[in-house]
C-alpha positions in Angstrom: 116.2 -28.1 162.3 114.2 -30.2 160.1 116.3 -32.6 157.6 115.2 -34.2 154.4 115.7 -37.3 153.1 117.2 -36.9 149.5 118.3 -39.2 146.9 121.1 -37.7 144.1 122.6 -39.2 141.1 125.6 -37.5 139.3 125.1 -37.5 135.7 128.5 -39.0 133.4 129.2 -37.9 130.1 130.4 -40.6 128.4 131.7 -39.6 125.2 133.1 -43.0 123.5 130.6 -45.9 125.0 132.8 -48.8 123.9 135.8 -47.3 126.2 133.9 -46.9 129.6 135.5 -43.5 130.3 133.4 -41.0 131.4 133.7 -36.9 132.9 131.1 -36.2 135.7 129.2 -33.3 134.4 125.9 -32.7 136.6 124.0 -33.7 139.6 120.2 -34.5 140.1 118.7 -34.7 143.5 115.4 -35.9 144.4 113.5 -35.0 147.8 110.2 -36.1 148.4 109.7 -34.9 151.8 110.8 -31.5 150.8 109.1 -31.2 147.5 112.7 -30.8 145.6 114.1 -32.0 142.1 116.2 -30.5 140.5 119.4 -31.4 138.3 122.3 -28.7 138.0 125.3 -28.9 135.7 128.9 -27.8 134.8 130.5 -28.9 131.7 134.5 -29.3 131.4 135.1 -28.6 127.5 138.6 -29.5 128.7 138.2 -32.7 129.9 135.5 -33.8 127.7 138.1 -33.4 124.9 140.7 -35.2 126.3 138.6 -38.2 125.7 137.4 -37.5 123.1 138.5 -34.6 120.8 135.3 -34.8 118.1 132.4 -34.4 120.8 130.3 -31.9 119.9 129.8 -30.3 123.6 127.3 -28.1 122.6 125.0 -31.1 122.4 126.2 -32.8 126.1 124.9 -29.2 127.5 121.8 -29.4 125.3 120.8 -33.0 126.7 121.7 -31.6 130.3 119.6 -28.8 129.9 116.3 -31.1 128.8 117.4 -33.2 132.2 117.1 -29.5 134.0 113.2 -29.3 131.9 112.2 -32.5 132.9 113.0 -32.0 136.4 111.3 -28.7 136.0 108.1 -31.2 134.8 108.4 -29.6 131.1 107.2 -32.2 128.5 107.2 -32.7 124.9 109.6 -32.0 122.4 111.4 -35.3 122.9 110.8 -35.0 126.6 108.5 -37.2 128.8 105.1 -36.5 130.1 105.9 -37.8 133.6 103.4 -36.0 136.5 105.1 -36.6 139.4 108.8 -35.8 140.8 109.6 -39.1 141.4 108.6 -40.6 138.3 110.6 -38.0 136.5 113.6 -38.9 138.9 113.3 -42.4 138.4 112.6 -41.6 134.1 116.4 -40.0 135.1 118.1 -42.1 136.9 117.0 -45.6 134.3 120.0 -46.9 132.9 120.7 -46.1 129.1 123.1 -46.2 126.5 123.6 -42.9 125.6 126.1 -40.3 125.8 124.5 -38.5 129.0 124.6 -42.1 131.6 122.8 -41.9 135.2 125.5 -43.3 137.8 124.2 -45.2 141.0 121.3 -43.3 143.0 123.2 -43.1 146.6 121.2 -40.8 149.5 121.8 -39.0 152.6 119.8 -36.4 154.7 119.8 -32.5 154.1 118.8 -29.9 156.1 118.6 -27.3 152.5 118.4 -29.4 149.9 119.4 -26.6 147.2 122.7 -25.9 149.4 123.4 -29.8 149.7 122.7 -29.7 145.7 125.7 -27.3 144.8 127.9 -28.8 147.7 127.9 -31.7 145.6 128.0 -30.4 142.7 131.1 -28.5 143.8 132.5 -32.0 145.2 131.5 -34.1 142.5 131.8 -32.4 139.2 134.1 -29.5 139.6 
């Protein structure tokens, strides 16, 4: 059994900056050993709304999914030209001001790193 050292971020939605308040809604993780970035996502219209009842949700799932692209190494279109899977992790996990916030980068060691994705995703997020 080989295991990976991986580094994830869980992404925040954080629809009213000046309050603080945020929903988890997605999960990046970074290996470099095992050649692996990705960033999946679930969305909680619900939740979202109970802090804010005006957010416009379609466009928290449209700046997820050009987080998903630039993982993927897609550029343009608003998206950085970043070559390498760790530049585009650390392009991801910056800090910023927007509505779609990075939380801290933690790590750990993963045998599959897509499985270990969704279990946190599933821990996390849902």
């Amino acid at each position: 059994m080989t295991l990976h050292p991986y580094q994830y971020v869980v992404l925040r939605c954080v629809p009213r900056i000046e309050r603080e308040e945020f929903v988890n809604v997605g999960v990046v993780l970074y290996s470099q050993q095992a050649d692996f970035l990705r960033c999946v996502q679930s969305v909680d219209e619900v939740r979202l709304r109970a802090l804010d009842g005006d957010i416009d949700v379609a466009a928290v799932r449209a700046s997820l999914t050009m987080l998903e692209e630039v993982c993927r190494g897609e550029s343009g279109g608003g998206r950085p030209a970043l070559e390498s899977p760790g530049r585009r992790f650390g392009w991801i996990t910056a800090p910023r001001s927007t509505v779609i916030q990075p939380g801290p980068v933690h790590g750990g060691l993963a045998e599959n790193p897509e499985q270990t994705l969704e279990d946190l995703l599933d821990r996390l997020v849902r």
